[in-house]
Residue frames as a rotation matrix with the C-alpha (Angstrom) as fourth column:
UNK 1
-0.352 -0.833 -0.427 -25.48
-0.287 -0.339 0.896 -18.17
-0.891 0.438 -0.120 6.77
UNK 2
0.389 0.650 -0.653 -26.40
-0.782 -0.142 -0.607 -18.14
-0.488 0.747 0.452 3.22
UNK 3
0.919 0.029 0.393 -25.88
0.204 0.819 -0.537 -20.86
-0.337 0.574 0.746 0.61
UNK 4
0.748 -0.556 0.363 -23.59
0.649 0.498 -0.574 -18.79
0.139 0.665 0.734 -0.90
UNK 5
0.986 -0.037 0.163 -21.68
-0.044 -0.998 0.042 -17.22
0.161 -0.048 -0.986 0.92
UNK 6
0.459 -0.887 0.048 -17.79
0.405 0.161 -0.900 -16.86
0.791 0.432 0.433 0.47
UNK 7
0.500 -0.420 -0.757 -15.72
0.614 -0.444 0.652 -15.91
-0.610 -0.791 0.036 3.74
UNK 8
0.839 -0.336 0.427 -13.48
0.224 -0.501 -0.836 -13.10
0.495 0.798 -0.345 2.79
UNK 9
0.154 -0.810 -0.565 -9.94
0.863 0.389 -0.323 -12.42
0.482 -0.438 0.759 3.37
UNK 10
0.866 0.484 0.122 -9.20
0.133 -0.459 0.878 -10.36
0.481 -0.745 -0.462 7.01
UNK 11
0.772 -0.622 0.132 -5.89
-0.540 -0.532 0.653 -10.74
-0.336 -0.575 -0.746 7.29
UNK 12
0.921 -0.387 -0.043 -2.47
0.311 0.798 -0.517 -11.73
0.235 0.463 0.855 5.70
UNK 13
0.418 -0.900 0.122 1.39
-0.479 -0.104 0.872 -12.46
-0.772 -0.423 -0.475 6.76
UNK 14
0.475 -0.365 -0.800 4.18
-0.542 0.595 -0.593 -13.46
0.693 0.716 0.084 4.65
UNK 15
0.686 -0.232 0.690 5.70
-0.553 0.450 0.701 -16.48
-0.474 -0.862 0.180 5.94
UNK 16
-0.016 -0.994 0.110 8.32
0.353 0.097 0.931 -16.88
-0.935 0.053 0.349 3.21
UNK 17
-0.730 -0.112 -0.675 9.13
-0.553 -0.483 0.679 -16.53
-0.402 0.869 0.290 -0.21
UNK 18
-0.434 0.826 -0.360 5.73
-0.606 0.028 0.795 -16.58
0.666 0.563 0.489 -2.15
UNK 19
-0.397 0.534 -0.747 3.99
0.772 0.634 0.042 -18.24
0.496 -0.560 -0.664 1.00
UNK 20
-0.762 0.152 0.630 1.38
-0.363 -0.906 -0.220 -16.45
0.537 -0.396 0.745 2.72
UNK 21
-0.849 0.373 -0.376 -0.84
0.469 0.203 -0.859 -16.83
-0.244 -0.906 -0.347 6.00
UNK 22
-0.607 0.654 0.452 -4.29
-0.232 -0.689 0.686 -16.03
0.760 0.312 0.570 5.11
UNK 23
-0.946 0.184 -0.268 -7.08
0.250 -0.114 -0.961 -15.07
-0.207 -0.976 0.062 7.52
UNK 24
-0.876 0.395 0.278 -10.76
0.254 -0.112 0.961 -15.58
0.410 0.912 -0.002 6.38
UNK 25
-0.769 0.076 0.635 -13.53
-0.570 -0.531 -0.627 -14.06
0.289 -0.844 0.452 8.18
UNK 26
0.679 0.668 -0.306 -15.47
-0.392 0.681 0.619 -17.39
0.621 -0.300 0.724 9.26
UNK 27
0.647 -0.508 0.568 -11.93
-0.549 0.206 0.810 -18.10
-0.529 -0.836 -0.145 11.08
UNK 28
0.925 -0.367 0.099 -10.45
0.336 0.912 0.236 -20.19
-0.177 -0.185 0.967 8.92
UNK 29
0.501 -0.798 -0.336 -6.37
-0.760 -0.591 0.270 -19.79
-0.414 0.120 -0.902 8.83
UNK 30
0.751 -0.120 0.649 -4.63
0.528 0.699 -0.482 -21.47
-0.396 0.705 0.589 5.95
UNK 31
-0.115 -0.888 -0.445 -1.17
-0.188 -0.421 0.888 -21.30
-0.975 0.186 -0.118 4.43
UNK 32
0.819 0.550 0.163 -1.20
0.088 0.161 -0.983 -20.70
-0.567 0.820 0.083 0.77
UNK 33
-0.013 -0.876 0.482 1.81
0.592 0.382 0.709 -21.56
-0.805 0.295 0.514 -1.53
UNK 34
0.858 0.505 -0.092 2.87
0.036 -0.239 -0.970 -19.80
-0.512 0.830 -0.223 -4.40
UNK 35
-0.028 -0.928 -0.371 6.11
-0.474 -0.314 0.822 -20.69
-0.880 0.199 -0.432 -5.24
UNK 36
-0.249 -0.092 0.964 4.99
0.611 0.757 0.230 -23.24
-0.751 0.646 -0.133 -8.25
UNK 37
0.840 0.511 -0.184 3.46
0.169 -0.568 -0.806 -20.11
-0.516 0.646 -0.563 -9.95
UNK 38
-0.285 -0.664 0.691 5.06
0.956 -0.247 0.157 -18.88
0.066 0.705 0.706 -13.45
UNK 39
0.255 0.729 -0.635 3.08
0.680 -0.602 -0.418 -15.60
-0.688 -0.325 -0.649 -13.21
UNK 40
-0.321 -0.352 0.879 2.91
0.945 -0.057 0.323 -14.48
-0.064 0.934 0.351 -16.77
UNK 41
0.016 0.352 0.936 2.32
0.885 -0.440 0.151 -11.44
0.465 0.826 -0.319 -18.10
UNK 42
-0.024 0.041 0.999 0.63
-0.468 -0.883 0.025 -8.76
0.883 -0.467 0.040 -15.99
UNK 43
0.965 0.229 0.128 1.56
-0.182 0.232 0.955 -10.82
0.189 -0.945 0.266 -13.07
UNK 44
0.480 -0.849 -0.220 4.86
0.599 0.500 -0.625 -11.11
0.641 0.168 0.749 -13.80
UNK 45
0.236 -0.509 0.828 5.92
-0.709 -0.672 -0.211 -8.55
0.664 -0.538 -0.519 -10.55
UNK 46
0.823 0.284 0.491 5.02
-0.564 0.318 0.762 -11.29
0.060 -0.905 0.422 -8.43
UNK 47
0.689 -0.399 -0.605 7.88
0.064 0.865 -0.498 -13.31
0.722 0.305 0.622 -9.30
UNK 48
-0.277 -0.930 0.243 10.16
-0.133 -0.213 -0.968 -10.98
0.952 -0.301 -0.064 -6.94
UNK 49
-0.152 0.203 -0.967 9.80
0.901 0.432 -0.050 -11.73
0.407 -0.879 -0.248 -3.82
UNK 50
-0.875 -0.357 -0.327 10.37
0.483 -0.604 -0.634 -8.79
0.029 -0.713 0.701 -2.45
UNK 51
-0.829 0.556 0.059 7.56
-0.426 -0.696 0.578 -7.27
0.363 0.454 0.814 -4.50
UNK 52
-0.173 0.676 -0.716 5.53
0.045 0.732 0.680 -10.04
0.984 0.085 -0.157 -3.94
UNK 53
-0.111 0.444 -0.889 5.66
0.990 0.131 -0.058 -9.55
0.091 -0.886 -0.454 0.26
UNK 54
-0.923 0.358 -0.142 4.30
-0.362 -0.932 -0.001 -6.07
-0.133 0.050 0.990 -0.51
UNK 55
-0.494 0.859 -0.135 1.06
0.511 0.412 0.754 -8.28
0.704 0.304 -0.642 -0.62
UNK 56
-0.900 0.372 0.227 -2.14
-0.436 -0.765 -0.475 -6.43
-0.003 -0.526 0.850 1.51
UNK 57
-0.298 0.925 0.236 -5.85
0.954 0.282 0.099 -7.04
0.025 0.255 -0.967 1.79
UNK 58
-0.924 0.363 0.119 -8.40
-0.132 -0.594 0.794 -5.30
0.359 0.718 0.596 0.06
UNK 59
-0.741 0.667 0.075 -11.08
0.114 0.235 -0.965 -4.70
-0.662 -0.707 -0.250 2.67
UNK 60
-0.143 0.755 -0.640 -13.21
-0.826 -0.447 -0.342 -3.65
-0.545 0.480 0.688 -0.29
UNK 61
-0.021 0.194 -0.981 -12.84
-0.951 0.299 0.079 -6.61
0.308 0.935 0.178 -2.33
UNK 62
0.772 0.383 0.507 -12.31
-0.627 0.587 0.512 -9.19
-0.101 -0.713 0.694 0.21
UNK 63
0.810 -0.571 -0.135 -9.22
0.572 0.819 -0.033 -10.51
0.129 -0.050 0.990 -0.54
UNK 64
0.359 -0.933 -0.036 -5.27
0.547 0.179 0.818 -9.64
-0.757 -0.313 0.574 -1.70
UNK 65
0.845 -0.217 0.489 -3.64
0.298 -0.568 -0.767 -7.11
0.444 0.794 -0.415 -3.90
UNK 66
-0.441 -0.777 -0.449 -0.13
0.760 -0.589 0.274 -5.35
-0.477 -0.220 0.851 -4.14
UNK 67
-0.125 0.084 -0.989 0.29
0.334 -0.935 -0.122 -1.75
-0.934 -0.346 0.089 -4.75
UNK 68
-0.990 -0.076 0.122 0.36
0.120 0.027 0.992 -2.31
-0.079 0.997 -0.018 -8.94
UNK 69
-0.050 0.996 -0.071 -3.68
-0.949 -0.070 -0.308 -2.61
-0.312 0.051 0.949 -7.76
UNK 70
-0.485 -0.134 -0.864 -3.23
-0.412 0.906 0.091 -6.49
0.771 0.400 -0.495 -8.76
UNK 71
-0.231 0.631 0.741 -5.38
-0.871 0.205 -0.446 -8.84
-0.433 -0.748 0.503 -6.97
UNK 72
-0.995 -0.097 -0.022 -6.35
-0.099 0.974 0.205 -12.57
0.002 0.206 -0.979 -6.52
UNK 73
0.035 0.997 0.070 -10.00
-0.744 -0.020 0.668 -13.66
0.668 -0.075 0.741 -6.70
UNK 74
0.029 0.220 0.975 -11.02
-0.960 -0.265 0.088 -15.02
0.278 -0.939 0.203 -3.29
UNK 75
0.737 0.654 0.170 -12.19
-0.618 0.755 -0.219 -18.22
-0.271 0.056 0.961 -4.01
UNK 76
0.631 -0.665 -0.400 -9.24
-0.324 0.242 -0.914 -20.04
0.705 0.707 -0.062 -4.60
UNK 77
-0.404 -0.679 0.613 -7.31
-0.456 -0.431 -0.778 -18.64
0.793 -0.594 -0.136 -1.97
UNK 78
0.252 0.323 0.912 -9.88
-0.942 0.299 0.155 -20.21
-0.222 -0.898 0.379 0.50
UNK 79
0.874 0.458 -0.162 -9.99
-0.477 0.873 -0.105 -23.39
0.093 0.169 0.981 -1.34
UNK 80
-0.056 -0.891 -0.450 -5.72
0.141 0.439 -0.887 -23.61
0.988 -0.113 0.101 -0.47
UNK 81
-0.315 -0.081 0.946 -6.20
-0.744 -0.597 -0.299 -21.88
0.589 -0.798 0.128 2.26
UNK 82
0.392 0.688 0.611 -9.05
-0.911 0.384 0.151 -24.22
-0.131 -0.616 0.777 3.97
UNK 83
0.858 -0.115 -0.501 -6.78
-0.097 0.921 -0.377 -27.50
0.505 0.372 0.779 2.38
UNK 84
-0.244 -0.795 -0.555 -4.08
0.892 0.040 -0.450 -26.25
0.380 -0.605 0.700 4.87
UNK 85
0.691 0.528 0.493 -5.87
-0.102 -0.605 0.790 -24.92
0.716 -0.596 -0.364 7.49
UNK 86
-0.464 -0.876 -0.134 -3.76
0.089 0.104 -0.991 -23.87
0.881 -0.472 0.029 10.70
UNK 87
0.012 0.544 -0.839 -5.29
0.951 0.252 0.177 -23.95
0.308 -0.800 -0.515 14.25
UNK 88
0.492 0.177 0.852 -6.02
-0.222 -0.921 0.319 -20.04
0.842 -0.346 -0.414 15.56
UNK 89
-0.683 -0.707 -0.184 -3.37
0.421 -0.175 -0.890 -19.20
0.597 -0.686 0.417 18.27
């Protein structure tokens, strides 16, 4: 495995409001909070919930996006993800 290489995200569940189950393709599974977010501006859909579990993955980019074509950058997401890591059912 390279130096630098970045798992990418493979699979995601909401599991409440602004919380989401991510799936990263080295295995790890990690819940990722977002209810502290203010999401200004052009993120400001995410605030609804509803909108907000309209969340997908972007096999092309490797991570998360809603249907606006928004999207997180990967890195992060692992680094919450992998800090609350969940055991693989």
């Amino acid at each position: 495995m390279a130096e630098n290489y970045l798992p990418v995200v493979t699979g995601v569940a909401v599991v409440g409001d602004h919380l989401l189950r991510l799936l990263f393709s080295d295995g790890t599974v990690g819940d990722v909070d977002f209810s502290a977010e203010r999401w200004p501006g052009v993120l400001a859909p995410l605030r609804d919930p509803a909108y907000f579990a309209q969340v997908s993955v972007d096999h092309e980019a490797g991570t998360i996006a809603w249907p606006n074509g928004l999207d997180l950058a990967p890195e992060p997401l692992y680094e919450q993800a992998h800090a609350h890591p969940l055991a693989a059912a």
